[in-house]
TITORVO-921359 format. One record per residue (C-alpha): x, y, z. Coordinates in steps of 0.2 Angstrom, whole numbers, plus 2048, in hexadecimal, padded with zeros to 3 digits. Example, Ala and Ser with C-alpha at 12.3 -4.5 7.8 and 13.67 -1.06 7.14 Angstrom:
2
SITE   u   v   w
SITE 83E 7EA 827
SITE 844 7FB 824
% end
This chain:
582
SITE   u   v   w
SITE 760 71B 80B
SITE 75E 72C 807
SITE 770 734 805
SITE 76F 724 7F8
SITE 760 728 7F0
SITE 767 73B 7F0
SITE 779 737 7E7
SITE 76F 72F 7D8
SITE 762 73E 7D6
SITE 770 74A 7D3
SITE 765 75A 7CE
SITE 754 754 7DD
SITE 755 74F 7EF
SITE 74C 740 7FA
SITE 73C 747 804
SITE 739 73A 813
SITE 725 737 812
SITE 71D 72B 81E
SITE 724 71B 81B
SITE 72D 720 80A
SITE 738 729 802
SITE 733 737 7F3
SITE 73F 73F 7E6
SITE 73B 750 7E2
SITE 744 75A 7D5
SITE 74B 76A 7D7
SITE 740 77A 7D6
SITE 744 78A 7CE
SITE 74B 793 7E1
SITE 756 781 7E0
SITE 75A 783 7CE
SITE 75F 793 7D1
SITE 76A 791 7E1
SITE 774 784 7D7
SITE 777 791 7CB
SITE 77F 79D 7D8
SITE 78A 78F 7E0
SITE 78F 78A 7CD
SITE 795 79B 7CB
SITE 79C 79E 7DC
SITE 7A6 78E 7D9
SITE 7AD 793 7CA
SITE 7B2 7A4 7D1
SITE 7BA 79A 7E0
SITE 7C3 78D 7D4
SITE 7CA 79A 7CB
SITE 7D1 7A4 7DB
SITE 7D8 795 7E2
SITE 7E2 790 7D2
SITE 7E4 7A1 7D1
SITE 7ED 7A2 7E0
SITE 7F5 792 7E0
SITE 7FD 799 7CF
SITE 803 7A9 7D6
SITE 80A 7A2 7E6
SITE 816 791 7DD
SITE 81B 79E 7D1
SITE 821 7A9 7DD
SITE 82A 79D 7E7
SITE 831 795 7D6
SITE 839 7A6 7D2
SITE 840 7AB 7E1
SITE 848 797 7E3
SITE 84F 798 7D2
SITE 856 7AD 7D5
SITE 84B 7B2 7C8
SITE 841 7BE 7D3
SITE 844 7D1 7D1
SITE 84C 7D1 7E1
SITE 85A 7C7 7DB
SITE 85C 7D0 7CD
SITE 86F 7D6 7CE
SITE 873 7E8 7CC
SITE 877 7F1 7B9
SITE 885 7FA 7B8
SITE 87F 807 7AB
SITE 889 814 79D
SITE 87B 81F 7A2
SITE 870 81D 7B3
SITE 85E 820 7AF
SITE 859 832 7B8
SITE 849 831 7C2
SITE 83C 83D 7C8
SITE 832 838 7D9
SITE 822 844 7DA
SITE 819 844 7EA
SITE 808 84E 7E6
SITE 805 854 7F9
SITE 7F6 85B 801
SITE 7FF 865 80E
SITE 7F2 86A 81B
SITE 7F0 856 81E
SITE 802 851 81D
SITE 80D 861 822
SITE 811 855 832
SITE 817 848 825
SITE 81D 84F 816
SITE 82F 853 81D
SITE 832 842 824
SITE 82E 83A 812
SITE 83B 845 808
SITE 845 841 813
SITE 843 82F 812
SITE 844 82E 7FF
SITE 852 83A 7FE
SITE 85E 831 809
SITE 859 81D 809
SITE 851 81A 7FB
SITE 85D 813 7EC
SITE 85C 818 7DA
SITE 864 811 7CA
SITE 869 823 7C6
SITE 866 836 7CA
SITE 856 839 7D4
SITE 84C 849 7D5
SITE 83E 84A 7E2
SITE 830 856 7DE
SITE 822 85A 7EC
SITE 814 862 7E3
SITE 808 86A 7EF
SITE 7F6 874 7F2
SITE 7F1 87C 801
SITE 7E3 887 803
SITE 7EB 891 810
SITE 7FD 896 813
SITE 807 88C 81D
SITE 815 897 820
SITE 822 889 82B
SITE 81E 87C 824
SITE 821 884 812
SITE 831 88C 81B
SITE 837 87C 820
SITE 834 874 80E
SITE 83F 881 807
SITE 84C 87E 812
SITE 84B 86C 80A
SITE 84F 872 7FB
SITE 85C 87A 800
SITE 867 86C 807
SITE 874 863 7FF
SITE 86E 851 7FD
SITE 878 842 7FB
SITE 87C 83B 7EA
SITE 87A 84E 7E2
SITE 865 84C 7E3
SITE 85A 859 7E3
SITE 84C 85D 7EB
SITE 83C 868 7E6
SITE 82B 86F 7EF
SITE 821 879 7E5
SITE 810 87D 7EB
SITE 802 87C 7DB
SITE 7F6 88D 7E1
SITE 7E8 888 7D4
SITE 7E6 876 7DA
SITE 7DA 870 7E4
SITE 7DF 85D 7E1
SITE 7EC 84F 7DF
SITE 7E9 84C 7CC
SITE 7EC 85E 7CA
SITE 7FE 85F 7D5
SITE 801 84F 7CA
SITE 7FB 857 7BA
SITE 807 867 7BE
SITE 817 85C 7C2
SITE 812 853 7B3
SITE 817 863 7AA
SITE 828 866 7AF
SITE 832 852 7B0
SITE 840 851 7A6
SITE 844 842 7AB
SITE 843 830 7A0
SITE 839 828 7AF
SITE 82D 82F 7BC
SITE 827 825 7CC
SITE 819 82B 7D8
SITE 818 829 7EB
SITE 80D 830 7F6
SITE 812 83E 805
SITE 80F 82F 811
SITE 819 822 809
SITE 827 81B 810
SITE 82D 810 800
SITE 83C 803 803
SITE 84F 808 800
SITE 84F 7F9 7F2
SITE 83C 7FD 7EB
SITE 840 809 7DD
SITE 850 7FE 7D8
SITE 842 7F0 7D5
SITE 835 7FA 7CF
SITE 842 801 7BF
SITE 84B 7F0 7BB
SITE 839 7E8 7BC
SITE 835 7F7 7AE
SITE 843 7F3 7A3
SITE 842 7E0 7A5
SITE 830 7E1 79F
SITE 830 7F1 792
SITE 81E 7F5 79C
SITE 81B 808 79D
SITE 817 806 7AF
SITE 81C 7FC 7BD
SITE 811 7FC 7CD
SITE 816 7F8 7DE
SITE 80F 7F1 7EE
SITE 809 7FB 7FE
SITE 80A 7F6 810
SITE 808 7FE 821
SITE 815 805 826
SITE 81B 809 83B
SITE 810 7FA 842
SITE 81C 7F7 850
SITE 824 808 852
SITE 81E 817 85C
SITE 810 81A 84C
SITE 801 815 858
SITE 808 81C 868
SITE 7F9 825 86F
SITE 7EE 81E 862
SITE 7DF 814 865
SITE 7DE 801 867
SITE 7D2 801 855
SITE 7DD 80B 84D
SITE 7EE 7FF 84F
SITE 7E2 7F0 849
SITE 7DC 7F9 83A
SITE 7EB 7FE 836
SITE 7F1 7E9 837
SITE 7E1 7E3 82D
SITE 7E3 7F0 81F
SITE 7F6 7EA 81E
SITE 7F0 7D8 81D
SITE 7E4 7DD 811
SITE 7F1 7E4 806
SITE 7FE 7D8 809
SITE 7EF 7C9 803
SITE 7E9 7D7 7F4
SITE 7FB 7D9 7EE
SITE 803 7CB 7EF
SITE 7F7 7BF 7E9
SITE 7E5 7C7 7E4
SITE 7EA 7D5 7D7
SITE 7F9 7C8 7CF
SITE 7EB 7BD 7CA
SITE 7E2 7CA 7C2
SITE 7F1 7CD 7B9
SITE 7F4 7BC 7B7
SITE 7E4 7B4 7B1
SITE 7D7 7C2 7AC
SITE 7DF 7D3 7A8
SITE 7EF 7CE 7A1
SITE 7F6 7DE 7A8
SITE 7FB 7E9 7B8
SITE 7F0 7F9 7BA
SITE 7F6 80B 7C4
SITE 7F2 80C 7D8
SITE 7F7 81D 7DA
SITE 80A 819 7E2
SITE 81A 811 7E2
SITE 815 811 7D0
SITE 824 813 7C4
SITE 81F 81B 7B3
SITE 828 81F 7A3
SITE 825 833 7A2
SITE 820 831 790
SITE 812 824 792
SITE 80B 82D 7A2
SITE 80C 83F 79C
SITE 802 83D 78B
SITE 7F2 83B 796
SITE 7ED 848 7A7
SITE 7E5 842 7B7
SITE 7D4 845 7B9
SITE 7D3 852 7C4
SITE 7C0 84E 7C9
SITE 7C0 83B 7CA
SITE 7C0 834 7DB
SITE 7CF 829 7D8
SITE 7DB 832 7CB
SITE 7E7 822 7CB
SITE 7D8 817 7C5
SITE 7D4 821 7B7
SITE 7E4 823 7B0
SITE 7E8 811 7B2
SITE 7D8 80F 7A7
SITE 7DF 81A 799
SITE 7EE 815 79B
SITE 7E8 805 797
SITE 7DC 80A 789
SITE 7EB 811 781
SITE 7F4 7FE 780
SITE 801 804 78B
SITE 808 7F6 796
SITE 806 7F6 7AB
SITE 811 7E9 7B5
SITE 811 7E5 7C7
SITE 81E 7E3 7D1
SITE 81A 7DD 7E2
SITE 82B 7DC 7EB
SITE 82C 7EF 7E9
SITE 824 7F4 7F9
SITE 820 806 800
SITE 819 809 813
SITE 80B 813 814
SITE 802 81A 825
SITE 7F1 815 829
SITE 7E2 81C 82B
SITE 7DE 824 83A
SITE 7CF 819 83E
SITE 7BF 812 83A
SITE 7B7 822 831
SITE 7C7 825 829
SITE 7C8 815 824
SITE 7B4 816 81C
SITE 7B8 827 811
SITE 7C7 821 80A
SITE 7C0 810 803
SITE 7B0 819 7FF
SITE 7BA 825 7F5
SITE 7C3 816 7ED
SITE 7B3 80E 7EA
SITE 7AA 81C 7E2
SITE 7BC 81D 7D8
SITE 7BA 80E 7D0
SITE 7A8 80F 7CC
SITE 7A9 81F 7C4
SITE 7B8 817 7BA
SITE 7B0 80A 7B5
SITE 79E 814 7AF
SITE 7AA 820 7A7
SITE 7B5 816 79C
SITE 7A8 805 79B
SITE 7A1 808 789
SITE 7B8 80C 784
SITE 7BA 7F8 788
SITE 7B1 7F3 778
SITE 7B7 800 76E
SITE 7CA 804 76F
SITE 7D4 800 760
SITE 7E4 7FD 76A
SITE 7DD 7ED 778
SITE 7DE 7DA 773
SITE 7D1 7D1 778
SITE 7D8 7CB 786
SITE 7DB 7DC 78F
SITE 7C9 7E3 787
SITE 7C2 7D1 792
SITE 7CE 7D7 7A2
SITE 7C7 7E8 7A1
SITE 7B4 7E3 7A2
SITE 7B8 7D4 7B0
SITE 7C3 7E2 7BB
SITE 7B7 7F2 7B8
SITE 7A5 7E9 7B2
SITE 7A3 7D8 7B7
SITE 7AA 7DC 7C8
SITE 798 7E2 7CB
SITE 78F 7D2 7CB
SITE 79B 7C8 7D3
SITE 797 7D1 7E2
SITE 785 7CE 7E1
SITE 787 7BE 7DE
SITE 793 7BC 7EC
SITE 787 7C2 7F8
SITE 77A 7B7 7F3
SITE 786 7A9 7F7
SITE 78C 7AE 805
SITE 780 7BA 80D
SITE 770 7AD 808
SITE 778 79C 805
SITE 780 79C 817
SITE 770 7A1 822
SITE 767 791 817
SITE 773 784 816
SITE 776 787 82B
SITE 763 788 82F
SITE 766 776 820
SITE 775 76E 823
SITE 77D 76C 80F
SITE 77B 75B 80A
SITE 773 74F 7FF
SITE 763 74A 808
SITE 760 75D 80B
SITE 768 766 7F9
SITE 769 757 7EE
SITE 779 752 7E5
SITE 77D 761 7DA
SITE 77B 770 7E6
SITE 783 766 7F4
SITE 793 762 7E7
SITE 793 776 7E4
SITE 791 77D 7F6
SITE 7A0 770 7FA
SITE 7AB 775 7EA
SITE 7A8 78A 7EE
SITE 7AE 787 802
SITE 7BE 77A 7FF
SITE 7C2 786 7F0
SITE 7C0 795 7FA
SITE 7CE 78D 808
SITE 7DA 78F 7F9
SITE 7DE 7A2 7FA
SITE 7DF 7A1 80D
SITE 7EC 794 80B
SITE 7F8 79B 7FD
SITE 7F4 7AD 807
SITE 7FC 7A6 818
SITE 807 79D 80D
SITE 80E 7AB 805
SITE 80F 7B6 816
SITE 819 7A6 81F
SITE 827 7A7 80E
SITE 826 7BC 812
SITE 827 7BA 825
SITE 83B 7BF 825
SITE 838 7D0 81B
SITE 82D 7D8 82B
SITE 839 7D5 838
SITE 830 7D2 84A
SITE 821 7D6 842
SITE 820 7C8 836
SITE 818 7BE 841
SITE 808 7C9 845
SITE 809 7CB 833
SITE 805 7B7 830
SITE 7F7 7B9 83D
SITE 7F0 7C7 834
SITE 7F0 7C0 822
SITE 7EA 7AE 829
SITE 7DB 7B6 832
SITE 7D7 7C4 824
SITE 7DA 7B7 818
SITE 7CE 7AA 81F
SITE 7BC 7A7 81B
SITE 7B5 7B0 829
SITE 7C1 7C1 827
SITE 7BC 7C0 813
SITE 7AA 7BF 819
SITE 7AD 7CE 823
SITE 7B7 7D7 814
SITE 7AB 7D4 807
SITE 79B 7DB 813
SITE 7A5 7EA 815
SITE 7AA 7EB 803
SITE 799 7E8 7FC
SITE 790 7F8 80A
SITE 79E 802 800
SITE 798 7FC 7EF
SITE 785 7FF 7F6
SITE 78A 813 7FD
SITE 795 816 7EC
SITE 789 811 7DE
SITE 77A 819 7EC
SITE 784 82A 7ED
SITE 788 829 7DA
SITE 775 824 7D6
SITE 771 835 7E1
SITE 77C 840 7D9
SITE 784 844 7EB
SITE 795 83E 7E9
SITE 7A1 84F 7F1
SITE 7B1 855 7EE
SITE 7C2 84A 7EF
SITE 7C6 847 803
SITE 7D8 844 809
SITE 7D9 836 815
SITE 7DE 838 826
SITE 7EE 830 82A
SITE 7F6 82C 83B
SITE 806 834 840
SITE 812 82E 84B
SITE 810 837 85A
SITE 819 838 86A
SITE 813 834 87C
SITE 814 841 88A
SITE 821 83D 89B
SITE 821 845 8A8
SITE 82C 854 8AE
SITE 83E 84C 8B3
SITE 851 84B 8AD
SITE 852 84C 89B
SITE 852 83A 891
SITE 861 841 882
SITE 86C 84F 882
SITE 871 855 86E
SITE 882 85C 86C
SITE 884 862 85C
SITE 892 86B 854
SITE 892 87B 848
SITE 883 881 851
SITE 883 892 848
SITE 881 889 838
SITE 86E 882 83E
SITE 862 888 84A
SITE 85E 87F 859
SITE 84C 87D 852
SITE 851 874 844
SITE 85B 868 84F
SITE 84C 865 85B
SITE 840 862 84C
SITE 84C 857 843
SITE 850 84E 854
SITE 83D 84B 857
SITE 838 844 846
SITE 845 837 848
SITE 83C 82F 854
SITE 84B 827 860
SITE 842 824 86D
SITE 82F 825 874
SITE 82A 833 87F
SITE 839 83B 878
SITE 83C 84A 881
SITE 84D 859 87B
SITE 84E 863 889
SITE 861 867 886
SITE 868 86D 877
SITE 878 875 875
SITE 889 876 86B
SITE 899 86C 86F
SITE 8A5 874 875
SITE 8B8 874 870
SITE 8BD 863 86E
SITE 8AE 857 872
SITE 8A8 856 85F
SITE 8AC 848 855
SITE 8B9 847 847
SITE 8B2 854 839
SITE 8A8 85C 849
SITE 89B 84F 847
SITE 88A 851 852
SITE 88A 845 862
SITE 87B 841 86C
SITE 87C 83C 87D
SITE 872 831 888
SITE 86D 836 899
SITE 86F 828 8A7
SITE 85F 821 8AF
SITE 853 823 8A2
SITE 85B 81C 894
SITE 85C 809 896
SITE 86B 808 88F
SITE 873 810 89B
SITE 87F 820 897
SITE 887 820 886
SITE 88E 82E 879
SITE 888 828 867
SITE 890 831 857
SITE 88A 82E 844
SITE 892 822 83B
SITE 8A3 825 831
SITE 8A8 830 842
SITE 8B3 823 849
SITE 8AA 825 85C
SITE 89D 818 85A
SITE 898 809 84B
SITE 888 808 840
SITE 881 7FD 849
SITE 882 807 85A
SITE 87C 813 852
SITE 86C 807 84D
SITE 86B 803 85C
SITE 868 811 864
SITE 85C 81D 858
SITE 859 80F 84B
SITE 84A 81B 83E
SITE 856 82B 840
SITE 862 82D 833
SITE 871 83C 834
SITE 87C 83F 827
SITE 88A 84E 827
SITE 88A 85A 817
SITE 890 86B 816
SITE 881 87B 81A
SITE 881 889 80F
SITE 88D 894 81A
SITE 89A 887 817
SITE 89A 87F 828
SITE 898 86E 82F
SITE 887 868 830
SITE 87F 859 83A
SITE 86E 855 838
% end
């Protein structure tokens, strides 16, 4: 009799007195709680169509070979030239930094000549590392590339590297990649037909974490190996569906994240970096922006980044993001209403994004942080809540199932891209994803929004902080018979050093240990006197085996994989004319 009573009074509830029944109207706490469910439901609604959007349109492109992946390649009169600038901190990344040019300079593809500048500070000299960098420039590189390092003495900042290499690109194109970044041989291909498919002035990419099965975490701790798996299903879920419906439905446009970001030199020079905002790529995504220029997204062009090397790592870098955004947005707030060259649609994307954002995360914790305890201690129906805030509190949690769905969805179509770890990814996004991990998201999330707009309130907020990444390092064996024997050829041409670094950062095996390196003698190179490296027999599970690069004729590409499957050797000529294997 009451849940009857209680679907006709839509905005009351039935209290039970004695022996009858009495309706009693909502009161303003009720009125007001309606109110915050009727917003939350909208919000929820909106996300799950949202979603729902972004995920059929996806699939519908990729069925139909409309997706940028598909796209086949141009052959062009005159390939576009493209500068990659990696603004490097190098006391933080000197055990990285090598690793990543090399990456970009031998696997990633480009539509046409590439130049790799590393601009970088440091406020003491590193004289081997620097040494090591200049031998980089030196090299001959395939595909006639070139490298750079120049070190910036007056900065004390990345905006300020970035605003120096700003300075000297001749190039039509410019993209941006951090000195951990690791971006996909096919990412910058995407990244520039995505730019001339669209005309946008920029083309943003998507991040993920990067090593998650390798060596990375050897001799990390537990906590460390499952941050490093939530924050890449926190990206994965933020990428490729959270910031495309921002896109999509509110801001009409991309905005800059800082890397894997492809600019047109002539849109990004005519503004600088702010050299004291906390987040330089969020500022000059806003005046980029305010400017009308054009920012595109382009999910499926993916970088690999490393993680943070734990919780406290983890708490200063989104603090630092946090307080970026805040300053942003009190910075440029009072530019939304007023710039000449934003359609009302943008000037609307701007003050949801950078203003509105704000009291949707009040509101959210009212919902959730006060509508839960209540409607536990009250179970959510009609005889407790009446019609109307039972309807609302329903429509908020079925809504809120919709971005877990099309989230895990979306993981399950992406499962093939990650290998063996596609399947811990799918775990990860369906447990990050779900009510409970968003729950815990948006309590971290909202005591970062409490510290920034506390520390900016007080005046207290310090200087920029480079985050602290985790390196792949290796474990220590035991003293015993060496695990690899290196035979390399023109030995005079390199210094054993050399070979031993180079060896170490490929990362064949863990627990890697060179105890033997030495030149081949007459004969036992390979044809061009290619470098061989040799197996020794009990601890090498494959038992003993002579491996040569490919092209050498003594073993096939995939022997080769097989064996050292990150390290990558190509043969060139060193300055003294010689062979040289690397």
């Amino acid at each position: 009799v009451v849940e009857e009573l209680g679907r006709r009074a839509w905005y009351s509830f039935v209290v039970p007195r004695e022996s009858m029944f009495c309706e009693r109207p909502y009161n303003a706490f009720e009125w007001g709680f309606a109110l915050l469910l009727f917003v939350m439901a909208a919000l929820s609604t909106t996300m799950c169509v949202g979603t729902a959007y972004v995920f059929i349109r996806s699939r519908s492109r990729r069925c139909s070979h409309r997706s940028p992946r598909s796209v086949e390649v141009l052959h062009l009169l005159e390939p576009p030239a493209i500068t990659a600038v990696i603004p490097c901190y190098l006391p933080n990344e000197q055990h990285i930094i090598e690793e990543t040019v090399e990456w970009i300079m031998r696997v990633l593809e480009s539509p046409g000549p590439l130049e790799l500048h590393v601009v970088y500070n440091t406020p003491e000299d590193l004289p081997e590392v620097e040494a090591r960098l200049q031998e980089l420039q030196a090299m001959v590189w395939p595909k006639d590339r070139r490298f750079r390092a120049t070190r910036v003495r007056e900065s004390t900042s990345k905006a300020a590297n970035l605003n120096f290499a700003l300075r000297d690109v001749e190039s039509p194109f410019l993209v941006i990649y951090d000195a951990d970044h690791h971006p996909d041989a096919d990412s910058l291909m995407l990244l520039w037909r995505t730019l001339e498919r669209t005309s946008a002035d920029c083309v943003q990419g998507s991040y993920y974490m990067r090593g998650l099965g390798s060596s990375q975490f050897a001799g990390t701790t537990a906590a460390t190996s499952l941050i490093a798996r939530i924050v890449d299903a926190e990206f994965f879920v933020d990428w490729h569906l959270t910031k495309l419906v921002t896109r999509s439905l509110f801001l009409g446009s991309g905005y800059f994240s800082g890397s894997n970001a492809l600019w047109r030199t002539a849109a990004l020079a005519a503004r600088e970096f702010s050299e004291t905002a906390q987040t330089e790529d969020v500022d000059m995504a806003v005046q980029q922006l305010l400017d009308g220029r054009r920012i595109e997204f382009c999910p499926e062009s993916r970088s690999g980044e490393l993680a943070p090397t734990g919780c406290l790592a983890l708490w200063k870098q989104r603090l630092r993001w946090t307080i970026g955004w805040d300053e942003t947005s009190l910075k440029y707030g009072g530019d939304f209403a007023d710039a000449a060259n934003l359609s009302t649609r943008a000037r609307c994307g701007l003050v949801w994004t950078f203003l509105v954002r704000w009291a949707i995360t009040a509101l959210t914790m009212g919902a959730v942080y006060m509508g839960m305890p209540l409607t536990t201690y009250w179970p959510l129906s009609v005889a407790n809540w009446g019609g109307l805030i039972t309807f609302l509190g329903h429509t908020c949690f079925l809504m809120g199932l919709g971005p877990w769905l099309f989230a895990t969805l979306e993981a399950i179509a992406q499962n093939h891209r990650r290998g063996k770890e596609g399947a811990l990814q799918v775990a990860s996004v369906f447990l990050v994803a779900s009510p409970l991990g968003s729950a815990l998201f948006f309590f971290f999330n909202f005591a970062l929004q409490l510290t920034s707009l506390f520390k900016l309130w007080r005046g207290t907020v310090s200087g920029w902080e480079v985050t602290e990444r985790s390196v792949p390092q290796q474990k220590h064996v035991a003293a015993g018979p060496p695990i690899l024997a290196v035979e390399l050829s023109g030995a005079a041409a390199m210094s054993r050093a050399l070979v031993r670094r180079s060896i170490a950062r490929a990362e064949l095996v863990e627990g890697l240990r060179l105890d033997h390196i030495s030149p081949c003698g007459p004969g036992q190179a390979g044809p061009g006197g290619a470098g061989l490296f040799r197996t020794s027999a009990a601890p090498w599970p494959l038992g003993p085996r002579v491996v040569a690069p490919a092209g050498t004729g003594r073993a096939s590409p995939g022997e080769f994989a097989s064996l050292a499957p990150r390290a990558a050797l190509s043969r060139g000529q060193s300055r003294g004319g010689g062979p040289r294997t690397r």
